[in-house]
Structures are given as structure tokens and as C-alpha cells.
PDB file of N, CA, C, O and CB in Angstrom:
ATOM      1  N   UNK A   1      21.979   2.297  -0.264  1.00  0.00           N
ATOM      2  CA  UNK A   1      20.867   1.954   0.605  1.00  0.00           C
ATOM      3  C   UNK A   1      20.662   3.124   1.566  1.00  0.00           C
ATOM      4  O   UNK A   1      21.525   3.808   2.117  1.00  0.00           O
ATOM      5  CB  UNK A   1      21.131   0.608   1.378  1.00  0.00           C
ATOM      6  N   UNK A   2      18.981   3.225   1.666  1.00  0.00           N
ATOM      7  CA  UNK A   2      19.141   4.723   2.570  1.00  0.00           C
ATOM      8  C   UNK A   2      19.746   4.379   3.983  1.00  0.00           C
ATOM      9  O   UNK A   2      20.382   3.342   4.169  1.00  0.00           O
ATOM     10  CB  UNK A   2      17.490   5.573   2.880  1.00  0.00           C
ATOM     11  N   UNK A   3      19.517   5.282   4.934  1.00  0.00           N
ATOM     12  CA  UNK A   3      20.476   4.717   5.894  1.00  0.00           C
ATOM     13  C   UNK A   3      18.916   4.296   7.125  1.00  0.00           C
ATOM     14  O   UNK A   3      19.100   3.925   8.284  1.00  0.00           O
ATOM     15  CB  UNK A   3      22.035   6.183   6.524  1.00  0.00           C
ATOM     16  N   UNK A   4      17.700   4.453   6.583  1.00  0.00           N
ATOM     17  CA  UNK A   4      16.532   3.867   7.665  1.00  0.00           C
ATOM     18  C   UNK A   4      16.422   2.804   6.950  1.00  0.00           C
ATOM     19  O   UNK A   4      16.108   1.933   7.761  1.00  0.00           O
ATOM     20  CB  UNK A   4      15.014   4.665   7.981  1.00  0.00           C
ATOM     21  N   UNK A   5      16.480   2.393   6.039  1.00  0.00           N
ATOM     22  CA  UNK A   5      16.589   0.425   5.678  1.00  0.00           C
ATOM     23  C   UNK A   5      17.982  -0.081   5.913  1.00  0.00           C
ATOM     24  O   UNK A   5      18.266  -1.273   6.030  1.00  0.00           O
ATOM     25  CB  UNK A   5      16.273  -0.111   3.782  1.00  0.00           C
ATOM     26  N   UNK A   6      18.687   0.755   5.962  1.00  0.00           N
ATOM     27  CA  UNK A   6      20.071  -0.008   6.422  1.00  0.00           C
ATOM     28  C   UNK A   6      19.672  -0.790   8.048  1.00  0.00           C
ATOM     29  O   UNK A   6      19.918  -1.903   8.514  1.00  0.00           O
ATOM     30  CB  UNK A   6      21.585   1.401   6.612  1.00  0.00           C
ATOM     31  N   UNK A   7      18.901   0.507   8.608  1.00  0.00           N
ATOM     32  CA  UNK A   7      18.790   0.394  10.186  1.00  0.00           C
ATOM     33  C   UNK A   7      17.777  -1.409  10.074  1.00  0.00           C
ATOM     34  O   UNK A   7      18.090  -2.509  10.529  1.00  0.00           O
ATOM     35  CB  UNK A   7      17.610   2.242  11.092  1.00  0.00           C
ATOM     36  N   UNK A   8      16.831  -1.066   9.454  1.00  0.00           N
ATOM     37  CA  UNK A   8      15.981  -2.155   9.371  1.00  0.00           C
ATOM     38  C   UNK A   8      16.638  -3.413   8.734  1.00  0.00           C
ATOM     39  O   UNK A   8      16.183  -4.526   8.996  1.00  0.00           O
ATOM     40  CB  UNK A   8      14.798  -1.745   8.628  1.00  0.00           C
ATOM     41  N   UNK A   9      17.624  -3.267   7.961  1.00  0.00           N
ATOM     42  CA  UNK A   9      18.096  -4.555   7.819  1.00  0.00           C
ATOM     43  C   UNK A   9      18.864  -5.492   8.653  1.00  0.00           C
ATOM     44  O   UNK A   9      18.970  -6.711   8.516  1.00  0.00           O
ATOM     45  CB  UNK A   9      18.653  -4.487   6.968  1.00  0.00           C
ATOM     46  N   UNK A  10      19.399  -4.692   9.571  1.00  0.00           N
ATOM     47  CA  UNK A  10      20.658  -4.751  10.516  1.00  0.00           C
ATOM     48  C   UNK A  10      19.390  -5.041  11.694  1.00  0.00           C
ATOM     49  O   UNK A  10      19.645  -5.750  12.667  1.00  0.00           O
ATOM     50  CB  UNK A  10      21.939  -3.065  10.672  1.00  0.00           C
ATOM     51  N   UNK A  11      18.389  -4.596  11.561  1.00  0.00           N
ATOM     52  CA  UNK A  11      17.209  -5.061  12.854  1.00  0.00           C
ATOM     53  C   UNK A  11      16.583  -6.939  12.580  1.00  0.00           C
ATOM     54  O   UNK A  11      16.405  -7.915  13.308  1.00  0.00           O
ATOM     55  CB  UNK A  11      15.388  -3.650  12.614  1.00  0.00           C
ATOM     56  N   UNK A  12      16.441  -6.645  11.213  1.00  0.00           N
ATOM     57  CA  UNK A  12      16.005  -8.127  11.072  1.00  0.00           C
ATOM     58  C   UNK A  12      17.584  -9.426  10.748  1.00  0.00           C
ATOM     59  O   UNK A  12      17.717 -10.637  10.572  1.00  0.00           O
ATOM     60  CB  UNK A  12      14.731  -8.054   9.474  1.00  0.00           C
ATOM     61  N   UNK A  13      18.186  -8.598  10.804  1.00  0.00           N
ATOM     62  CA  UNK A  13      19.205  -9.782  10.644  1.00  0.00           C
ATOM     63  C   UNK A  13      19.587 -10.138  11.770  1.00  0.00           C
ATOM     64  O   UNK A  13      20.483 -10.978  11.864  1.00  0.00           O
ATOM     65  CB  UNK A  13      20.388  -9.558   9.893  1.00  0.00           C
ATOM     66  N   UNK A  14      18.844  -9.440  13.171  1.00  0.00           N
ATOM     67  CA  UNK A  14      19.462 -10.499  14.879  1.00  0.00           C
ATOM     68  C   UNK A  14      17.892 -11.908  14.727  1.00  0.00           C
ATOM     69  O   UNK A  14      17.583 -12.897  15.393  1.00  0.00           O
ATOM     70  CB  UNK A  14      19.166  -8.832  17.407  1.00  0.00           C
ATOM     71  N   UNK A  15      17.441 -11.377  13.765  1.00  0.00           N
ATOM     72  CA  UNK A  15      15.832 -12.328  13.907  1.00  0.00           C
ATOM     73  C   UNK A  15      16.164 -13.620  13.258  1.00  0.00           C
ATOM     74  O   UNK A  15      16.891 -13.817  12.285  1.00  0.00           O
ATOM     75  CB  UNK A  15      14.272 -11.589  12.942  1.00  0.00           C
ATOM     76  N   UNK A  16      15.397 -14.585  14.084  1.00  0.00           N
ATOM     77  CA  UNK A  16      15.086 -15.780  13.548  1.00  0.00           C
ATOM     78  C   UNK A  16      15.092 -16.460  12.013  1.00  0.00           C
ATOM     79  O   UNK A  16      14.070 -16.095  11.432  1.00  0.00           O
ATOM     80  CB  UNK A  16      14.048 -15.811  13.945  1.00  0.00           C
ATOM     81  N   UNK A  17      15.786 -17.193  11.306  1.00  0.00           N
ATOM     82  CA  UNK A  17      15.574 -17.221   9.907  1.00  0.00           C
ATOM     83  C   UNK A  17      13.803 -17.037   9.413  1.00  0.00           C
ATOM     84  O   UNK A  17      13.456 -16.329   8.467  1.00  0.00           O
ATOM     85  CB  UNK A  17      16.252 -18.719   9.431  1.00  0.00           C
ATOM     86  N   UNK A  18      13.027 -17.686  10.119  1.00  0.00           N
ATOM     87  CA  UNK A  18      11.474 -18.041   9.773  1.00  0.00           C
ATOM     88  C   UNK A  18      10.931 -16.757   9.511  1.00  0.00           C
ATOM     89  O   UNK A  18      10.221 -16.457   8.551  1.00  0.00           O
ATOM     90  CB  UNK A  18      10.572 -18.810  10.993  1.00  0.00           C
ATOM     91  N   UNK A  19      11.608 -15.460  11.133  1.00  0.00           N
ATOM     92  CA  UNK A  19      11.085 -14.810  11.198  1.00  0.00           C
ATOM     93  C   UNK A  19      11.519 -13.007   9.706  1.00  0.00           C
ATOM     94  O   UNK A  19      10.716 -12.241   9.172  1.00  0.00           O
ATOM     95  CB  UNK A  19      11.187 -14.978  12.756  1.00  0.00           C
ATOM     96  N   UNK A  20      12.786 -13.061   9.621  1.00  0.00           N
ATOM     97  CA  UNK A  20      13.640 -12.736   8.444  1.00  0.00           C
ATOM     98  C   UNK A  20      12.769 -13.127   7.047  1.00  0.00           C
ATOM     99  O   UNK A  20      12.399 -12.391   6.132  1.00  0.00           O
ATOM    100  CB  UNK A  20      15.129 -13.633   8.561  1.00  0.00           C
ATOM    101  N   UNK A  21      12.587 -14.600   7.253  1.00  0.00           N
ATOM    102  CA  UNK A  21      11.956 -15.117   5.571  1.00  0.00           C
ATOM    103  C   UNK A  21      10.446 -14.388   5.798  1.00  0.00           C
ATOM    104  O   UNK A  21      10.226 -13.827   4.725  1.00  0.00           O
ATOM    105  CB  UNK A  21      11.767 -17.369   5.215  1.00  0.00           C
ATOM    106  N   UNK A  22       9.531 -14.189   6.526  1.00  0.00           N
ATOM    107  CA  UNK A  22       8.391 -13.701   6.705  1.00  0.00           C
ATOM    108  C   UNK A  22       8.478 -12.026   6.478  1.00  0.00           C
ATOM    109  O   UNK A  22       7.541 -11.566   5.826  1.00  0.00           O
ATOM    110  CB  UNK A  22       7.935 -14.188   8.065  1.00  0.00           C
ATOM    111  N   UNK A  23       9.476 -11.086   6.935  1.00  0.00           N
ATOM    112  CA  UNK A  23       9.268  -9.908   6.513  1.00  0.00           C
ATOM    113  C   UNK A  23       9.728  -9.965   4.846  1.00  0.00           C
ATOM    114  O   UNK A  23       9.160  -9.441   3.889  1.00  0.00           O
ATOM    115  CB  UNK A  23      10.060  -8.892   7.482  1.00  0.00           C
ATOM    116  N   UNK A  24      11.024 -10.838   4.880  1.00  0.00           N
ATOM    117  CA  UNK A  24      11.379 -10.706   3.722  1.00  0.00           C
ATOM    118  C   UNK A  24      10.457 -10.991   2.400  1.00  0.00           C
ATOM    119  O   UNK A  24      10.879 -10.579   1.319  1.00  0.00           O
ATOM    120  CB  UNK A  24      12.372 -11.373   3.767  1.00  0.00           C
ATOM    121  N   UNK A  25       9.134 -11.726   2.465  1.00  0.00           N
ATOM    122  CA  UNK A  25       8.443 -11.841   1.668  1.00  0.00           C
ATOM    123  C   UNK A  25       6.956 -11.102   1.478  1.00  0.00           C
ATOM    124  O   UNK A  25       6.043 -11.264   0.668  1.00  0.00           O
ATOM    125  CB  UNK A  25       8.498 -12.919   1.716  1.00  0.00           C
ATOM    126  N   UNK A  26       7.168 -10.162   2.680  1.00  0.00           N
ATOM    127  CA  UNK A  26       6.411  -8.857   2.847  1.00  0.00           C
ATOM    128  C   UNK A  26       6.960  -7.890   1.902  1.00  0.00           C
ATOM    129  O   UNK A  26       6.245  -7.373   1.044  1.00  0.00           O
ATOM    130  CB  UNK A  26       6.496  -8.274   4.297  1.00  0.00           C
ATOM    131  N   UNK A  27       7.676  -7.736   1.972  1.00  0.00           N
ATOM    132  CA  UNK A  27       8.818  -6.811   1.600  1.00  0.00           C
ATOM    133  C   UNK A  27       8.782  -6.979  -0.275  1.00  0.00           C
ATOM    134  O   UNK A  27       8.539  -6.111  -1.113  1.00  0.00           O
ATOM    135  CB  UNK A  27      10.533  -7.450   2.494  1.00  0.00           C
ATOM    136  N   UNK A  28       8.955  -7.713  -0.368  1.00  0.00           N
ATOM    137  CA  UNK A  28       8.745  -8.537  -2.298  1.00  0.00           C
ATOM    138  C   UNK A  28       6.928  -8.714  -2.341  1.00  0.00           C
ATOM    139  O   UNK A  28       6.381  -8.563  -3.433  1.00  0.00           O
ATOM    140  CB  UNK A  28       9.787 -10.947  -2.520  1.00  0.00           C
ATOM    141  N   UNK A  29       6.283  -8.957  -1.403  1.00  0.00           N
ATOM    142  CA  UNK A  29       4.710  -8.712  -1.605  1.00  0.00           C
ATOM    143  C   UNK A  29       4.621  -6.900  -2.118  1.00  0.00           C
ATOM    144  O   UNK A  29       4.122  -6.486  -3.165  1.00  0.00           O
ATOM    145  CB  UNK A  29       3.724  -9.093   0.206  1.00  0.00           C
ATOM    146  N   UNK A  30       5.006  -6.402  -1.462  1.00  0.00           N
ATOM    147  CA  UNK A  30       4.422  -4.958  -1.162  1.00  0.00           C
ATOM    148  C   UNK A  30       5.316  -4.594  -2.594  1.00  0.00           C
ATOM    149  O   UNK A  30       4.551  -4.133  -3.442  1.00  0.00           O
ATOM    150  CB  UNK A  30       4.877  -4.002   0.659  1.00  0.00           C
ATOM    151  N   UNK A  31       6.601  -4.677  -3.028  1.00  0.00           N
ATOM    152  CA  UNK A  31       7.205  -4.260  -3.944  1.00  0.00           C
ATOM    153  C   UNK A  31       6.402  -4.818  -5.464  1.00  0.00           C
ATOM    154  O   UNK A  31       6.355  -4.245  -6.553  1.00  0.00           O
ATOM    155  CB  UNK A  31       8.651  -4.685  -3.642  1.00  0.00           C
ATOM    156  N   UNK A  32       5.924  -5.905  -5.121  1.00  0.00           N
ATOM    157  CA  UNK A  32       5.089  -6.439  -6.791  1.00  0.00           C
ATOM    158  C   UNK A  32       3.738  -6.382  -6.321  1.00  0.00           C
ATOM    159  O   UNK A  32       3.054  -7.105  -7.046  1.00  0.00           O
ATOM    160  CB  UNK A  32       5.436  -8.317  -7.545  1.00  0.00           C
ATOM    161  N   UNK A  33       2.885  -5.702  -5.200  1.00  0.00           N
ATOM    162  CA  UNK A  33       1.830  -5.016  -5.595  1.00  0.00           C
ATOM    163  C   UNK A  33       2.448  -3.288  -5.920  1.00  0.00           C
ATOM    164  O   UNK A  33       1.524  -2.684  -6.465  1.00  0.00           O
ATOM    165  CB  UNK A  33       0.629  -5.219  -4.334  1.00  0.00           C
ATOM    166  N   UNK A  34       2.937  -2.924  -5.854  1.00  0.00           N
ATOM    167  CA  UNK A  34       3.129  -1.535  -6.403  1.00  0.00           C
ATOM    168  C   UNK A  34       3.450  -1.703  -8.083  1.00  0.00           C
ATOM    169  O   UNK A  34       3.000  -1.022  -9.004  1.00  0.00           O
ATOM    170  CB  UNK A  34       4.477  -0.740  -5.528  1.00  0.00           C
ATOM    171  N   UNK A  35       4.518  -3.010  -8.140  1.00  0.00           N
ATOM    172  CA  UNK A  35       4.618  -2.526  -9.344  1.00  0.00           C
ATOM    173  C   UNK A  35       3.239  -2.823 -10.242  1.00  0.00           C
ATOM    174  O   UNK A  35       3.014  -2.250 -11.308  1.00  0.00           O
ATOM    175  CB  UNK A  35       5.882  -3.110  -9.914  1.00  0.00           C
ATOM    176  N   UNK A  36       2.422  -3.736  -9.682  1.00  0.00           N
ATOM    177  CA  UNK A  36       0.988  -4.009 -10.526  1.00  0.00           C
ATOM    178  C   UNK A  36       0.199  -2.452 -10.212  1.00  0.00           C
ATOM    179  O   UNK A  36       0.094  -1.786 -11.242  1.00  0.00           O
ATOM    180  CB  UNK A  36      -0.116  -5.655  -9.748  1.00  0.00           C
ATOM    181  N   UNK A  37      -0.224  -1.949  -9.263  1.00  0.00           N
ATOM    182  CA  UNK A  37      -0.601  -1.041  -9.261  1.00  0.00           C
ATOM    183  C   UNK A  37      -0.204  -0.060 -10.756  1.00  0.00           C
ATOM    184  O   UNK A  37      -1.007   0.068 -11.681  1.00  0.00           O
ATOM    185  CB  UNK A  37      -0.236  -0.728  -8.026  1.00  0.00           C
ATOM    186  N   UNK A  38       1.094   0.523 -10.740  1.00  0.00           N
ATOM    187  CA  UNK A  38       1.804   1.019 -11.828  1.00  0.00           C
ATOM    188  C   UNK A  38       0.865   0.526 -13.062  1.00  0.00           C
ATOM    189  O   UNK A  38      -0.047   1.034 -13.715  1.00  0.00           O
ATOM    190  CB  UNK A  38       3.385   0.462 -11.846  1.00  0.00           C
ATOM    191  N   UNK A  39       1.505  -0.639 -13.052  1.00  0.00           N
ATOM    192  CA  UNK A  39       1.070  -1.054 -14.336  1.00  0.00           C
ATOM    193  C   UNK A  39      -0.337  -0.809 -14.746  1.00  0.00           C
ATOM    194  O   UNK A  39      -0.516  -0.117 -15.748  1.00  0.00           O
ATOM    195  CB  UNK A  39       1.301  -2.372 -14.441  1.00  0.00           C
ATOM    196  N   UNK A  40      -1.294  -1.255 -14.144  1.00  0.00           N
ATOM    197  CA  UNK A  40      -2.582  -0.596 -13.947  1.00  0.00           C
ATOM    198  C   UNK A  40      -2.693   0.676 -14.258  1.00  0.00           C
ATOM    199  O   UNK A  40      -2.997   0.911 -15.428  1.00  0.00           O
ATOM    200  CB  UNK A  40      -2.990  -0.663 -12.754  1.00  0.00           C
ATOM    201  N   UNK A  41      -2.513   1.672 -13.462  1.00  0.00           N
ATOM    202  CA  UNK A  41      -2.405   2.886 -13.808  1.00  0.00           C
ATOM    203  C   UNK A  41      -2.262   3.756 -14.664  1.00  0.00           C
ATOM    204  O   UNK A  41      -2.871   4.796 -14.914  1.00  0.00           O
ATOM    205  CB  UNK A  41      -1.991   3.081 -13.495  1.00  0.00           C
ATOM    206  N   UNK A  42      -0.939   2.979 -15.337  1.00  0.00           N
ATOM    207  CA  UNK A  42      -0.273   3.752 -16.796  1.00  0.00           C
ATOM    208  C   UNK A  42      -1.295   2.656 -18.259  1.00  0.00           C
ATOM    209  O   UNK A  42      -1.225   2.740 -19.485  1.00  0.00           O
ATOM    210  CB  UNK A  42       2.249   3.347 -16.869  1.00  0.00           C
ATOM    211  N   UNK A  43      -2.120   1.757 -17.373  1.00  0.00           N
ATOM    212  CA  UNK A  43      -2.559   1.395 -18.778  1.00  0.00           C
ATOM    213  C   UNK A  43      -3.971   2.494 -18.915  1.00  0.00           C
ATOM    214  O   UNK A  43      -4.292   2.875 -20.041  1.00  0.00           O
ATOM    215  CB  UNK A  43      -2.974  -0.525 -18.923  1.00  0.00           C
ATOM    216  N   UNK A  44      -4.676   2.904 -17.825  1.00  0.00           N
ATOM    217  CA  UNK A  44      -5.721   3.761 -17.707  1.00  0.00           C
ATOM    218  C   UNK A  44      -5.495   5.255 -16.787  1.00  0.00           C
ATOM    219  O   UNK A  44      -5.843   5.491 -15.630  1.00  0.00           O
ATOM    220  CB  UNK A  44      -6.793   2.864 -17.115  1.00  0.00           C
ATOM    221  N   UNK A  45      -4.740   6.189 -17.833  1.00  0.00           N
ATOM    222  CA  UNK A  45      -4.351   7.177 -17.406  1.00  0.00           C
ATOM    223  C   UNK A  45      -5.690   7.669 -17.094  1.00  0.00           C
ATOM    224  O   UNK A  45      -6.673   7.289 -17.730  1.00  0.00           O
ATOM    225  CB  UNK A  45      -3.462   7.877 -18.215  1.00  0.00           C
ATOM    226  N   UNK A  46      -5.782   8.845 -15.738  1.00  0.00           N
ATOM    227  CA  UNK A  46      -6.948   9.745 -15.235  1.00  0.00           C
ATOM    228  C   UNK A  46      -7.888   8.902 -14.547  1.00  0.00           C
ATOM    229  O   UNK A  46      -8.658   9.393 -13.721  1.00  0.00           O
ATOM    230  CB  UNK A  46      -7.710  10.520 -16.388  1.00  0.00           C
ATOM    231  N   UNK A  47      -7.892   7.566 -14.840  1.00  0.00           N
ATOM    232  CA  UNK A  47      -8.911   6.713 -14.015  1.00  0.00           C
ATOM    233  C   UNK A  47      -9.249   7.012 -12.922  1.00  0.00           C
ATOM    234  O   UNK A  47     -10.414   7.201 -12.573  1.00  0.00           O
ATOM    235  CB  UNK A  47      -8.619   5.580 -13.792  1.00  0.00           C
ATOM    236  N   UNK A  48      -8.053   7.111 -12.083  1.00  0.00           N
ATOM    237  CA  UNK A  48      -7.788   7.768 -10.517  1.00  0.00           C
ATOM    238  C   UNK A  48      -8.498   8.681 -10.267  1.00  0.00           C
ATOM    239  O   UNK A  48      -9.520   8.694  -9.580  1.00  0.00           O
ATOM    240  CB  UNK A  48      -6.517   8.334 -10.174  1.00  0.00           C
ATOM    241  N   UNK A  49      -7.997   9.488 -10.809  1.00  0.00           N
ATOM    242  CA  UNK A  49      -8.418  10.958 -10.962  1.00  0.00           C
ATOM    243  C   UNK A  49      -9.674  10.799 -10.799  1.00  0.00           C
ATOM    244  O   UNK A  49     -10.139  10.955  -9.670  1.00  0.00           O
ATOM    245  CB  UNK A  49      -8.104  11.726 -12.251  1.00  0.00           C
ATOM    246  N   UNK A  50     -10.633  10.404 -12.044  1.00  0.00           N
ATOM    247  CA  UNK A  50     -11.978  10.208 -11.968  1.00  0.00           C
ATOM    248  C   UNK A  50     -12.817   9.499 -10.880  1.00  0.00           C
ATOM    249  O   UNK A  50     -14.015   9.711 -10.689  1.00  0.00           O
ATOM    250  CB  UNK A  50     -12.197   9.664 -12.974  1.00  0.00           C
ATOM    251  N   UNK A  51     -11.821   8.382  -9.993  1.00  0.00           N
ATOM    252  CA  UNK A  51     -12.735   7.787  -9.236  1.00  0.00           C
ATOM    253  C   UNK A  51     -12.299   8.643  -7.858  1.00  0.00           C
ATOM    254  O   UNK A  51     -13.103   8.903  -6.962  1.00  0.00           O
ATOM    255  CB  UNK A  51     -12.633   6.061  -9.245  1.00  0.00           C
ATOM    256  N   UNK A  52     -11.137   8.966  -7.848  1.00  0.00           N
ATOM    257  CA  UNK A  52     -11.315  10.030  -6.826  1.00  0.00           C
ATOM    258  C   UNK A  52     -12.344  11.595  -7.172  1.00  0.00           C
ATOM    259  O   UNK A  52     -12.154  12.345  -6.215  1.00  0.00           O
ATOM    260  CB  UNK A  52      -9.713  10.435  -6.533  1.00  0.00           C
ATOM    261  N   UNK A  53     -12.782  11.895  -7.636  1.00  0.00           N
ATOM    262  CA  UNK A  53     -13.316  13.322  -8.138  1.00  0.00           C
ATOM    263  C   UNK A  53     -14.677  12.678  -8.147  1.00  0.00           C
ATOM    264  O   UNK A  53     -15.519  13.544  -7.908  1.00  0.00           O
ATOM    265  CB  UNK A  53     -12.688  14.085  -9.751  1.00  0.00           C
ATOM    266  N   UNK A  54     -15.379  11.131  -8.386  1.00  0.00           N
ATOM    267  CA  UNK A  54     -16.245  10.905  -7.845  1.00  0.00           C
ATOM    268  C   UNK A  54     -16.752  10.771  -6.382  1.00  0.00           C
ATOM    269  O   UNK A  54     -17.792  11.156  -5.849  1.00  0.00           O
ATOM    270  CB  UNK A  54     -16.312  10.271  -8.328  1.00  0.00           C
ATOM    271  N   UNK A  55     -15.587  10.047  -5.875  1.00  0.00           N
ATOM    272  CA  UNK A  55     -15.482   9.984  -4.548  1.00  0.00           C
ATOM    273  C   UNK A  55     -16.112  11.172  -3.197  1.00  0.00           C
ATOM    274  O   UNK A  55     -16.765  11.177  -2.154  1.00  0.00           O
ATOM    275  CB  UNK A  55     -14.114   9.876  -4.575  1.00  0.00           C
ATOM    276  N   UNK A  56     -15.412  12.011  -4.065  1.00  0.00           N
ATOM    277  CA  UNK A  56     -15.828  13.840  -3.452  1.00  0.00           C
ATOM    278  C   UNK A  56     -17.212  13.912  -3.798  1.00  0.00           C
ATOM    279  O   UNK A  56     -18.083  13.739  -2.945  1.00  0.00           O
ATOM    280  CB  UNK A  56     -14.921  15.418  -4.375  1.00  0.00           C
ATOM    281  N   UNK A  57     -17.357  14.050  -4.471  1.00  0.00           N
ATOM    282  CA  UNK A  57     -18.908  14.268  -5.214  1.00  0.00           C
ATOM    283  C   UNK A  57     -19.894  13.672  -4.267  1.00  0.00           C
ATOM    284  O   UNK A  57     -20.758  14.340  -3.700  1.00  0.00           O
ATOM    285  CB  UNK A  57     -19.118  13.433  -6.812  1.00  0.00           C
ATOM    286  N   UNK A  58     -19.716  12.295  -4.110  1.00  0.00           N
ATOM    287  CA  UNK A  58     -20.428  11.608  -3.419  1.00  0.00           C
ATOM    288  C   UNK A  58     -20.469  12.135  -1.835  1.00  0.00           C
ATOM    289  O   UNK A  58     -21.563  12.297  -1.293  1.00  0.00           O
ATOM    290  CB  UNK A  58     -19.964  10.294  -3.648  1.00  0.00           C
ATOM    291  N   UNK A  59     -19.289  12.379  -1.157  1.00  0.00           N
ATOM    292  CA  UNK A  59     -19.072  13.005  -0.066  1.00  0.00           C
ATOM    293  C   UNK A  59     -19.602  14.667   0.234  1.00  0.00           C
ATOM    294  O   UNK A  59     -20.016  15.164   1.281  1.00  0.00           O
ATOM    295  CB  UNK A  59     -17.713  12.837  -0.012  1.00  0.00           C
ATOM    296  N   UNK A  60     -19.417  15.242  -1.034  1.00  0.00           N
ATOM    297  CA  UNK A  60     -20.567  16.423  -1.115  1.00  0.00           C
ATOM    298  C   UNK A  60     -21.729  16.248  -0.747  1.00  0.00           C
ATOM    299  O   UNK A  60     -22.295  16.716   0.241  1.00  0.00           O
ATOM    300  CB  UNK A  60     -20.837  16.888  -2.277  1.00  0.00           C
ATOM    301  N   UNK A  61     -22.256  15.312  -1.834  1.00  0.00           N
ATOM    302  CA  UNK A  61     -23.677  15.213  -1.303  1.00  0.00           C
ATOM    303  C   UNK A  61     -24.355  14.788  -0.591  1.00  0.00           C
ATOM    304  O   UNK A  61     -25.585  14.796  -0.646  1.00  0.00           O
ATOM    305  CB  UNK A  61     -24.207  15.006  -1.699  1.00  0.00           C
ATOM    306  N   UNK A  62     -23.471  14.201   0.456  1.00  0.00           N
ATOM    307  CA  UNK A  62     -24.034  13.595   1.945  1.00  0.00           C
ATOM    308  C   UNK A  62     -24.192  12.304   1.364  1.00  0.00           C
ATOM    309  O   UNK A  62     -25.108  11.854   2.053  1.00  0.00           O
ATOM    310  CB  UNK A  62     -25.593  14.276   2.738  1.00  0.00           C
ATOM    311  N   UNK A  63     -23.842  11.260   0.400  1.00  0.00           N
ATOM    312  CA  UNK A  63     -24.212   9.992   0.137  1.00  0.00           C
ATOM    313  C   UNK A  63     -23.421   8.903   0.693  1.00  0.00           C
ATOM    314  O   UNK A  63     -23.847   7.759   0.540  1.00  0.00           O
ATOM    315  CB  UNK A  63     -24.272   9.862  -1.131  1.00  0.00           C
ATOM    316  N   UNK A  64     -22.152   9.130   1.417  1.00  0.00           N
ATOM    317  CA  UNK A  64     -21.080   8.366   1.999  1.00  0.00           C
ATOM    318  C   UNK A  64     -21.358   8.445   3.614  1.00  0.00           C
ATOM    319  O   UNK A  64     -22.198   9.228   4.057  1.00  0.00           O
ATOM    320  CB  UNK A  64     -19.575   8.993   1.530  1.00  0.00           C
ATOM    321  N   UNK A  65     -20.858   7.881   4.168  1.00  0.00           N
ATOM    322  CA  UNK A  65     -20.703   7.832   6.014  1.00  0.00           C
ATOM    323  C   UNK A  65     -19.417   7.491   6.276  1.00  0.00           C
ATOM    324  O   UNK A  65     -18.640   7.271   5.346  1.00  0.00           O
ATOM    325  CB  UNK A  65     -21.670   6.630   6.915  1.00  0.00           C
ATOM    326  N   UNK A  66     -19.007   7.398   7.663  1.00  0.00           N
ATOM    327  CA  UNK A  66     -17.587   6.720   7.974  1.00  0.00           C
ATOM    328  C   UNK A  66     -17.575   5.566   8.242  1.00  0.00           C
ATOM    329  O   UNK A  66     -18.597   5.297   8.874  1.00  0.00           O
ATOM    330  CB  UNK A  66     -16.889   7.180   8.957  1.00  0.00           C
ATOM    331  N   UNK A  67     -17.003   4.790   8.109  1.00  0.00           N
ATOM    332  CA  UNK A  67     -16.970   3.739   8.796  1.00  0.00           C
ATOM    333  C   UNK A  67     -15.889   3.449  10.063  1.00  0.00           C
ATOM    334  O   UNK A  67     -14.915   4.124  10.395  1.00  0.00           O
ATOM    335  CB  UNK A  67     -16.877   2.891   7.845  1.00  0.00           C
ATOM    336  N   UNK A  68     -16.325   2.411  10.548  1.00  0.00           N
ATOM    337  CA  UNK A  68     -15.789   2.195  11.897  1.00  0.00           C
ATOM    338  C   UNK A  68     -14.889   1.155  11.719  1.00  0.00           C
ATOM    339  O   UNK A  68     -14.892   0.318  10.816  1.00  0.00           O
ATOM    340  CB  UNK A  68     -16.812   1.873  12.970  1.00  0.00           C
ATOM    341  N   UNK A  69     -13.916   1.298  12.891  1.00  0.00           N
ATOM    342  CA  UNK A  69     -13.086   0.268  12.404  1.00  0.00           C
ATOM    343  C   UNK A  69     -14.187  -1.542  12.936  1.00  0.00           C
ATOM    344  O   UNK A  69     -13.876  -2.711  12.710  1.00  0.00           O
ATOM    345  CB  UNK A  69     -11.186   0.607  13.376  1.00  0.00           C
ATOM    346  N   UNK A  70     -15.021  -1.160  13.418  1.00  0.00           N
ATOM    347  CA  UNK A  70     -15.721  -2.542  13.888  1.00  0.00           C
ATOM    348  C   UNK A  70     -16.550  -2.985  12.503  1.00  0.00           C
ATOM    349  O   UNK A  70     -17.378  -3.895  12.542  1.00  0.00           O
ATOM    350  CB  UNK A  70     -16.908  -2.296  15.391  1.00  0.00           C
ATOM    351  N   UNK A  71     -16.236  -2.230  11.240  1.00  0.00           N
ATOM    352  CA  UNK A  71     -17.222  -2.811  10.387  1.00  0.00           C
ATOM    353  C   UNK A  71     -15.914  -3.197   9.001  1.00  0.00           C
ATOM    354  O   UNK A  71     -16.093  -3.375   7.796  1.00  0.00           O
ATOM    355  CB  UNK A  71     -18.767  -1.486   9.988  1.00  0.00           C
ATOM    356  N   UNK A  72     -14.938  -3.211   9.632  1.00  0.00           N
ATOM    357  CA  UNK A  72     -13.538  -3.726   8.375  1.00  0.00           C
ATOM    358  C   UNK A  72     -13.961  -4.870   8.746  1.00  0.00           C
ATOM    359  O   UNK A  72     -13.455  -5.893   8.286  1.00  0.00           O
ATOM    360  CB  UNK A  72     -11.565  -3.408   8.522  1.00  0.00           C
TER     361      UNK A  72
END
């Protein structure tokens, strides 16, 4: 275990069980959206690629803006 999740484990283990079961299922959220991500990914190699390399394109040509955080 690296030794900055060691730190973090040893942080949530003075916490509340409720509060422990709530990161802890953050923690298994975030780990099985990555692995779907993956999976995704390796079924459509370059996809990325392409929607990022559109992305630019679009930002070239002045067709994008920023957004604000008042419009998430």
C-alpha cells in the first residue's frame, strides 16, 4: 500500500462507521467507473483520440465558449 493511502486509511478509520461506509463506497464507485471506462476504450481504440482532435478543431474555429461554473 502506498504510504498516502496508508495515511488516508488510518484518517478514515478515527471516522464514524456511516461516515467510513460512505467514502468507502466512493472509493469502489470511482474504481468500477474506471474500470468501465477501460473497458469502453479498449473496445473502440482512437475514439478518444478522435473526439478529442475534434474538440480542438472546434476550439480553432471559434465554435466553443467557456463555460461558467454558474451554468454546471
Amino acid at each position: 500500500m502506498s504510504q498516502l493511502l496508508d495515511q488516508a486509511v488510518a484518517a478514515v478509520r478515527k471516522l464514524p462507521d456511516a461516515e467510513q461506509d460512505a467514502i468507502a463506497a466512493l472509493i469502489l464507485e470511482e474504481i468500477e467507473d474506471d474500470r468501465r471506462w477501460d473497458e469502453v476504450l479498449a473496445r473502440f481504440p482512437g475514439k478518444l483520440m478522435a473526439l478529442a482532435a475534434r474538440a480542438a478543431e472546434q476550439v480553432r474555429a471559434g465554435q466553443t465558449r467557456p463555460i461558467g461554473f454558474d451554468e454546471l
